[in-house]
C-alpha positions as CSV (number, residue, x, y, z in Angstrom):
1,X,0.0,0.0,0.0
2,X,1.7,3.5,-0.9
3,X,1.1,5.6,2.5
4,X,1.8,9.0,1.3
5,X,-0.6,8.7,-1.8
6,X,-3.4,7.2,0.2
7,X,-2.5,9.9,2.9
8,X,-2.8,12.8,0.0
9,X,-6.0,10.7,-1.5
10,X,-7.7,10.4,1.7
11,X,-7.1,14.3,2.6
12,X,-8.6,15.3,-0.8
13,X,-11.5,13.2,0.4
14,X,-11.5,15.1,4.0
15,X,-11.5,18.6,2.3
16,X,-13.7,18.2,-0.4
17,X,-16.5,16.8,2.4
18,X,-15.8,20.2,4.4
19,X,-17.3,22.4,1.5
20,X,-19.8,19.4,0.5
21,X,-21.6,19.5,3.7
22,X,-22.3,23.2,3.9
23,X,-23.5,23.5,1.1
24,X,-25.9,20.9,1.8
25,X,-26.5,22.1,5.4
26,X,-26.5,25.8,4.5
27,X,-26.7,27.2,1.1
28,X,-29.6,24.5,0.5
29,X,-31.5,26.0,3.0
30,X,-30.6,29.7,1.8
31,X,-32.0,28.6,-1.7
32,X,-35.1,27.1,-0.5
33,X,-35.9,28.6,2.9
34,X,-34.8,31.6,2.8
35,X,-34.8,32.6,-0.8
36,X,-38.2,30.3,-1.7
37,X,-36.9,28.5,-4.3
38,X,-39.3,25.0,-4.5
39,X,-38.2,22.3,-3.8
40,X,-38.6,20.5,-7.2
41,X,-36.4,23.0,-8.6
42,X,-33.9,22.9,-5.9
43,X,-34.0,19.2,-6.5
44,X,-34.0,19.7,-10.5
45,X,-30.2,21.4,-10.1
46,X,-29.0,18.0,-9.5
47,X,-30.8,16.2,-12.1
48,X,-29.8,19.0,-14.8
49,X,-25.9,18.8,-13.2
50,X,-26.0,15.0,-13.7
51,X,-27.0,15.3,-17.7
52,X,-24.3,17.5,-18.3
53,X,-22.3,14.6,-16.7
54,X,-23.9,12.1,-18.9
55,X,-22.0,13.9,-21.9
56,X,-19.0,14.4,-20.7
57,X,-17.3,12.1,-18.0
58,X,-17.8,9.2,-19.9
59,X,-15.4,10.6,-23.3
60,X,-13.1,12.2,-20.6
61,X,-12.8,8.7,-18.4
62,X,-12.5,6.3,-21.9
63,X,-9.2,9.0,-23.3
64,X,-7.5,8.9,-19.6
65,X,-8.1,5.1,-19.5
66,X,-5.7,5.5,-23.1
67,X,-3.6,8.4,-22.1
68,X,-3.6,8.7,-18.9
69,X,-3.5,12.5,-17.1
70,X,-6.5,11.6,-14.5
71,X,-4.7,13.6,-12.1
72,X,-4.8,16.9,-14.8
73,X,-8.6,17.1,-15.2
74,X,-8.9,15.9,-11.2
75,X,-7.2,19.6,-10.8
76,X,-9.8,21.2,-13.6
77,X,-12.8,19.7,-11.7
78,X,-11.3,20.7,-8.2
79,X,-10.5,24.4,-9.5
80,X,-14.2,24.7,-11.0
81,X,-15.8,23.5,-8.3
82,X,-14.0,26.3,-6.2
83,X,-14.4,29.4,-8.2
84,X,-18.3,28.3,-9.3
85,X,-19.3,27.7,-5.5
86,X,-18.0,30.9,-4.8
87,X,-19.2,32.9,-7.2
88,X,-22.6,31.4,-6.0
89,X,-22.2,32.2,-2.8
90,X,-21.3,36.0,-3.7
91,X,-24.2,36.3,-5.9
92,X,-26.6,35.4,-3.2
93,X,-24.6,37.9,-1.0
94,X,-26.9,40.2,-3.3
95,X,-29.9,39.0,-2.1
96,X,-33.0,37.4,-3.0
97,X,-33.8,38.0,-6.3
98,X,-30.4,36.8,-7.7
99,X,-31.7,33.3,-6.3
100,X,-31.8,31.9,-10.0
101,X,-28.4,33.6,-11.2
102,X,-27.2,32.0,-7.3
103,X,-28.8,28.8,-8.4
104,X,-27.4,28.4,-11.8
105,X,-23.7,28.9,-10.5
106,X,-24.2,26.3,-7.7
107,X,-25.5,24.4,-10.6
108,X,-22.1,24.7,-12.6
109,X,-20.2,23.9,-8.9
110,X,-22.2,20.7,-8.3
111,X,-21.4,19.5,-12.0
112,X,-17.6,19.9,-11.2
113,X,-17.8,18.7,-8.0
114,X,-19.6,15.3,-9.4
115,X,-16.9,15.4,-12.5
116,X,-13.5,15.3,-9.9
117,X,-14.7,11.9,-8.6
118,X,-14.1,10.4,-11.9
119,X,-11.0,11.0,-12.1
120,X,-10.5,10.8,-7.8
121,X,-11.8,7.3,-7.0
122,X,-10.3,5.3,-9.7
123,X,-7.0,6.2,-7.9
124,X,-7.7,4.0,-5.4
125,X,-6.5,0.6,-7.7
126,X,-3.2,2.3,-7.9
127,X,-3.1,2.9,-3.9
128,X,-3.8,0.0,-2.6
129,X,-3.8,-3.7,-4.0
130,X,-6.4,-5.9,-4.3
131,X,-6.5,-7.7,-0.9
132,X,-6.3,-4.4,1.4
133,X,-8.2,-2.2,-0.8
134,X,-11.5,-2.3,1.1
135,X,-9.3,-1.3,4.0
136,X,-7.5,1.7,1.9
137,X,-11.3,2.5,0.5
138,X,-13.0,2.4,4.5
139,X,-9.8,5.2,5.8
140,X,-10.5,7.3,2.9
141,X,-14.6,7.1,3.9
142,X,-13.2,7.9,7.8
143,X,-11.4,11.0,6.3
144,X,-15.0,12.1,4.2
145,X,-16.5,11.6,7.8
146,X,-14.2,13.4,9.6
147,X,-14.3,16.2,6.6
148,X,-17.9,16.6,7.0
149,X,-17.0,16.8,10.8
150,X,-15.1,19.5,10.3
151,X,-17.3,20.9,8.4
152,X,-20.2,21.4,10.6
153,X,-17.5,22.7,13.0
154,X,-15.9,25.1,11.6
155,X,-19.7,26.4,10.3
156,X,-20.8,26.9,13.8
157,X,-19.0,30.2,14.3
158,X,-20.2,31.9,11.0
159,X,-23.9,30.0,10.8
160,X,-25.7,33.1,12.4
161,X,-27.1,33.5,8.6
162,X,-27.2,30.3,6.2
163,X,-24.4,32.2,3.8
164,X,-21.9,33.0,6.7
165,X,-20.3,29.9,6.4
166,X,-20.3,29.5,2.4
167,X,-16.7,31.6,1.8
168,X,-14.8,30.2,4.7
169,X,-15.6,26.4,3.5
170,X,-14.5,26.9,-0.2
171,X,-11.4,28.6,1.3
172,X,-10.6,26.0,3.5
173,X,-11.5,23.2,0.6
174,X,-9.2,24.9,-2.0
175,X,-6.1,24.6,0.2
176,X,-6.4,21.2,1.7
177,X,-7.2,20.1,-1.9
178,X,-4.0,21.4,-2.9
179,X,-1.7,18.8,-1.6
180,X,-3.1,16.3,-3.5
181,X,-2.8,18.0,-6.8
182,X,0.7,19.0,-6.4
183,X,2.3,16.3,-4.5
184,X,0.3,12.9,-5.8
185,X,2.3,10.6,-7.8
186,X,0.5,9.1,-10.6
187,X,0.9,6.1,-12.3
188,X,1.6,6.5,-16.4
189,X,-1.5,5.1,-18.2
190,X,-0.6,1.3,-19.4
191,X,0.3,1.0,-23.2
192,X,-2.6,0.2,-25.1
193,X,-3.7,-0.6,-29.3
194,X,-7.2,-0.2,-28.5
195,X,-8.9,1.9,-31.4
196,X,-11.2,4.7,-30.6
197,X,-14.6,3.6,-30.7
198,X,-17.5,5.8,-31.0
199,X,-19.5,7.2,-27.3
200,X,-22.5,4.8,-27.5
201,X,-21.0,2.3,-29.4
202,X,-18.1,2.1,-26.5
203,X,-21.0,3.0,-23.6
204,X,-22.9,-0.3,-25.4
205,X,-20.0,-2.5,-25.0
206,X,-19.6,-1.9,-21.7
207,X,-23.0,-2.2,-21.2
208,X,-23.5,-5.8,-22.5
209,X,-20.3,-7.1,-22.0
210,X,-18.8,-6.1,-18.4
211,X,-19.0,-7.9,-15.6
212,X,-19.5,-4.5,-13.8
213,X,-22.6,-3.4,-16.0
214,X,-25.1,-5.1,-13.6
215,X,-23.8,-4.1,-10.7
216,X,-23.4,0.1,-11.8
217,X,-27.2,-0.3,-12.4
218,X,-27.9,-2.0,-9.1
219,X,-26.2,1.2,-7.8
220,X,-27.9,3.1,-9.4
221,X,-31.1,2.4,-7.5
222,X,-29.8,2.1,-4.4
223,X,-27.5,4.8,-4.3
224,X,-30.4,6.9,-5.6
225,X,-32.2,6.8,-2.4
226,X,-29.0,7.7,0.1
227,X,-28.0,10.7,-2.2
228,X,-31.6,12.4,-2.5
229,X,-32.0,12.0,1.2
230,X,-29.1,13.4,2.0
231,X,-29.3,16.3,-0.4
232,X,-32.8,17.1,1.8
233,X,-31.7,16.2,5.5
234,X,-31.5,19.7,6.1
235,X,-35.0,20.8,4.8
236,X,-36.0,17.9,6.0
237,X,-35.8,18.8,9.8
238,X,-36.8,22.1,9.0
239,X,-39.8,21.1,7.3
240,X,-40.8,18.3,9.9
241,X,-39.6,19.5,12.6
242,X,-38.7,23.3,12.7
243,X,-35.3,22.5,14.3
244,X,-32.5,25.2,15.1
245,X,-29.7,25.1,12.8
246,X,-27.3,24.2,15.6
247,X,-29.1,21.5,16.9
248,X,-29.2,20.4,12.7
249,X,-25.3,20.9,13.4
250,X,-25.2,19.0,15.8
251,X,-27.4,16.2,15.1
252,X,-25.2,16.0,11.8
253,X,-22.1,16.0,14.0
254,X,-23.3,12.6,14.9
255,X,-24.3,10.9,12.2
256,X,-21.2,11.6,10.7
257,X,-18.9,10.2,13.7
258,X,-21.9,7.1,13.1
259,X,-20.7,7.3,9.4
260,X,-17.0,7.3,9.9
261,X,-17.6,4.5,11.8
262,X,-19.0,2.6,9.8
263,X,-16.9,3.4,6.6
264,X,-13.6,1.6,9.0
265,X,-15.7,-1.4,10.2
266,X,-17.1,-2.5,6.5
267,X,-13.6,-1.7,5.0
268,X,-12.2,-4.4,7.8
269,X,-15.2,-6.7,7.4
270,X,-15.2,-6.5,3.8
271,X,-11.3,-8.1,3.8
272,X,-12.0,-10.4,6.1
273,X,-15.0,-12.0,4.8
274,X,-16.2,-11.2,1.0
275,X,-16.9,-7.5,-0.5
276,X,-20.0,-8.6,-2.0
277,X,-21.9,-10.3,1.2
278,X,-21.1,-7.2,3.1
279,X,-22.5,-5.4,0.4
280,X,-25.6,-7.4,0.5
281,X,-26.0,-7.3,4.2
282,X,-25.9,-3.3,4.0
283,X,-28.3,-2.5,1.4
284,X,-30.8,-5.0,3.5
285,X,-30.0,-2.2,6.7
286,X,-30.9,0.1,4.3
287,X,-34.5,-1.8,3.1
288,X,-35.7,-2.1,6.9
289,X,-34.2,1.7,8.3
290,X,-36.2,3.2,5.7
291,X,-39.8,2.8,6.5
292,X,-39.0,2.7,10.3
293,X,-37.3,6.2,9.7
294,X,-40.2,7.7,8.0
295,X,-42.4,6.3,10.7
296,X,-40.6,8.1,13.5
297,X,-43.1,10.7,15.1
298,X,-40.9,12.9,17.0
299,X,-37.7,14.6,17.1
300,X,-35.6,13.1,19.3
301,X,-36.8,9.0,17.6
302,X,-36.0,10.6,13.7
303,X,-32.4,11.8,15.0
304,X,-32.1,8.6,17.0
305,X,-32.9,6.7,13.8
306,X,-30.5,8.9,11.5
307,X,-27.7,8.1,13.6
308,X,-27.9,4.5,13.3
309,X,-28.5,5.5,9.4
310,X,-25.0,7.1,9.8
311,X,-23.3,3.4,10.3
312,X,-25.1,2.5,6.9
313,X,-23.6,5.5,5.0
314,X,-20.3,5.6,4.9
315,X,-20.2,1.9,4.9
316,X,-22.3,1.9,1.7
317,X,-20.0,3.7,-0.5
318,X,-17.0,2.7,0.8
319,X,-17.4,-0.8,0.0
320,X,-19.1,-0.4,-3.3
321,X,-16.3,1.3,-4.8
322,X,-14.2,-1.9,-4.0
323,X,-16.8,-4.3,-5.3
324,X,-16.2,-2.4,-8.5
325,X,-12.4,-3.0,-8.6
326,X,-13.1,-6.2,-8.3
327,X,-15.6,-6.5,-11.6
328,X,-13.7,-4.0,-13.7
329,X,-10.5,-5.3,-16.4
330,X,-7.9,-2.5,-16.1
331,X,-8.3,-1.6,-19.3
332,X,-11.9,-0.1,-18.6
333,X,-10.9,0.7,-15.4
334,X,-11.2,4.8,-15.1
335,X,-14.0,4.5,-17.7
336,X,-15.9,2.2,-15.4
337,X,-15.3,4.5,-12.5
338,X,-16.6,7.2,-14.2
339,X,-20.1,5.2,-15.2
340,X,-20.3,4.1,-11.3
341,X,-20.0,8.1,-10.9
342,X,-22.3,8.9,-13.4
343,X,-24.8,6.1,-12.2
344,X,-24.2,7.5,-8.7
345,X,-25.3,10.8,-10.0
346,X,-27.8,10.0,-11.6
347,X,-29.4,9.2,-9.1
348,X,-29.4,13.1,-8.5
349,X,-31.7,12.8,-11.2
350,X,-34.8,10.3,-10.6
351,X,-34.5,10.6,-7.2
352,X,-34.8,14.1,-6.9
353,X,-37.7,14.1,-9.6
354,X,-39.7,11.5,-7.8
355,X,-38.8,13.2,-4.2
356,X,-40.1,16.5,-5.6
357,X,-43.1,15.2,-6.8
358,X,-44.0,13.4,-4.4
359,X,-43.7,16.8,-2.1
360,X,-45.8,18.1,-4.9
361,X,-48.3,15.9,-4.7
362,X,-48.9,15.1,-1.0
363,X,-47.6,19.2,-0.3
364,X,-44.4,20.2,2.0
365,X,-46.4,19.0,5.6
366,X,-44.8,16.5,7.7
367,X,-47.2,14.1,6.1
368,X,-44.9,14.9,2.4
369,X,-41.7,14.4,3.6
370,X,-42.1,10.9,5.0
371,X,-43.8,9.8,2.1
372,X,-40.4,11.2,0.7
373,X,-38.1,9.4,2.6
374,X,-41.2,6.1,2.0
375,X,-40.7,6.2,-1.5
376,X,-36.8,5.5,-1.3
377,X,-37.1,2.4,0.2
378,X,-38.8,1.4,-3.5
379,X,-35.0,1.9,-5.2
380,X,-33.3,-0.1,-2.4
381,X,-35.5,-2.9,-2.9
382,X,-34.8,-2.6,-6.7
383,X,-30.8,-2.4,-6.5
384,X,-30.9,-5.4,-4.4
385,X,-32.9,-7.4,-7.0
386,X,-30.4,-6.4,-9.3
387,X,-27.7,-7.1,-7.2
388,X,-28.4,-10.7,-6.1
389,X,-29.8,-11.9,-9.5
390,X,-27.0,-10.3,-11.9
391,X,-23.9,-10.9,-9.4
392,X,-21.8,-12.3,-12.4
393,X,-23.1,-9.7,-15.2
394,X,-26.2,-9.9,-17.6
395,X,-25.0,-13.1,-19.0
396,X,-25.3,-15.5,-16.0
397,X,-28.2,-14.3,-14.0
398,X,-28.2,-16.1,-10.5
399,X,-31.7,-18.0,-10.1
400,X,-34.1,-16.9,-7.4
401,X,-36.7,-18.6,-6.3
């Protein structure tokens, strides 16, 4: 295992999660809250940030898996994200009638944001080999746990308004960030004579003839329904339950300790015993926390809930991303990563449409929002179908009876 590049990996992870949960904690509520943007459009940002994705990380992924350079648009992404999230934040500065101009340029963050981890969590196969990378995979979830930590905390001080803490978080991001764009040592891109194929024709292929295809799609649904509740946790609690924003902060505090948690014990699980069971037995947590979550009638059982949620988070995606190490040829291997991303983005896309209009249709009461957080247990349910039946790809479907 190469210490210093999982030590740079993992504190790219820790300060990109600092400027990823305020803007989920804050400048979400700022848009929506405080500036009255609805909540399908707030929710439509994501999907819109996700299509732009669709066309673009894909072609990037399949000409680094041939030339390599990952680390060069890793920095592009990382610089975007940056200068877009603060341009948002100083155009809400203005006030609330520059919500949409605000909206659009969080918009353009979130779609570099989603477009670094392309290029970020394929890294991991060149960190750590195969039999200790669920461990190298659950340290850099601790460090996303901790950076979310930190996040909240160093929020508290300038969270009098939901915009205090916007400029000091992209600050802090930028220069943590940095370390890994200088200092990372990359490995050169492995000689290849594969031809350039067209973007569906190559998308096809992969499609119908990687192990990995059936699994990306089982991601898809069941990473749907962790992403679109997280994007809401904030309005969420502000909807159900009217809470403070400190008592959000801290309630957030620990379900991310719960997270980081969680991210370590799966990674060490996962080695011992097999990537895929652990998988399996997390995405069950997730069927049965679901429903009982949106059936929680007061504050203090919801937070109670959420916290045991927490274990199930970081665990989740940390040991997905191994499981797809495992199913991808190295060839493929940065393309594939960036499909898992796009798949994992995507989500941002149908979630957030059926979350919206399901708020839509039942209204933003109490009543709305657990139907919300109801409906998600549907894509669980579906990604584990997928999951168990296709374990070895489309062409050897297990049989259930």
């Amino acid at each position: 295992m190469q210490k210093k590049n999982l030590f740079l990996w993992s504190l790219y992870d820790f300060a990109n999660s600092i400027v990823y949960i305020a803007f989920l904690l804050y400048f979400a509520q700022w848009l929506v809250v405080d500036a009255g943007l609805p909540d399908f459009w707030y929710n439509a940002l994501f999907a819109i940030a996700t299509l732009m994705l669709l066309f673009s990380a894909p072609l990037l992924a399949a000409r680094v898996d041939k030339q390599g350079g990952g680390k060069f648009w890793l920095t592009l992404a990382t610089l975007g994200t940056a200068a877009f999230y603060a341009l948002a934040v100083l155009t809400a500065y203005q006030g609330t009638p520059y919500v949409w101009a605000a909206a659009l340029l969080f918009l353009l963050g979130q779609y570099c944001y989603q477009l670094s981890f392309v290029f970020y969590t394929p890294m991991l196969v060149q960190i750590a080999p195969e039999g200790k990378r669920a461990r190298a995979s659950g340290i850099g979830q601790f460090a996303n746990a901790l950076g979310q930590i930190a996040g909240v905390v160093i929020a508290l001080p300038f969270a009098s308004t939901h915009l205090g803490p916007m400029l000091p978080a992209v600050g802090i991001f930028l220069v943590l960030a940095l370390p890994m764009l200088l200092f990372y040592k990359e490995s050169p891109a492995a000689p290849t004579t594969t031809p350039h194929e067209p973007y569906f024709k190559k998308l096809s292929a992969f499609i119908f003839t990687s192990a990995a295809a059936s699994f990306v799609v089982a991601y898809f649904f069941f990473n749907d329904a962790v992403i679109t509740l997280s994007n809401n946790y904030a309005i969420v609690l502000q909807r159900m339950f009217e809470v403070p924003d400190t008592t959000k902060s801290l309630l957030l505090l620990a379900i991310l300790i719960s997270s980081a948690v969680g991210g370590v014990i799966a990674g060490w699980v996962a080695d011992k015993t097999s990537v895929y069971k652990t998988l399996i037995a997390l995405i069950l947590g997730w069927v049965v926390m679901l429903p009982i979550l949106a059936s929680a009638q007061t504050f203090v059982i919801f937070s109670g809930y959420t916290v045991i949620i927490g274990l199930l988070i970081g665990s989740s995606y940390s040991t997905s991303r191994v499981y797809l190490t495992q199913l991808l040829r190295p060839e493929e291997m940065t393309y594939g990563f960036s499909l898992f991303t796009l798949f994992e983005r995507f989500a941002s896309f149908v979630g957030p449409l059926a979350w919206g209009s399901t708020i839509a249709l039942v209204g933003n009461s109490s009543d709305g929002y657990r139907a919300a957080i109801l409906s998600m247990t549907a894509l669980m349910i579906i990604g584990l179908f997928i999951l168990l039946k296709f374990k070895d790809g489309w062409k050897n479907p297990l049989k259930i009876s």
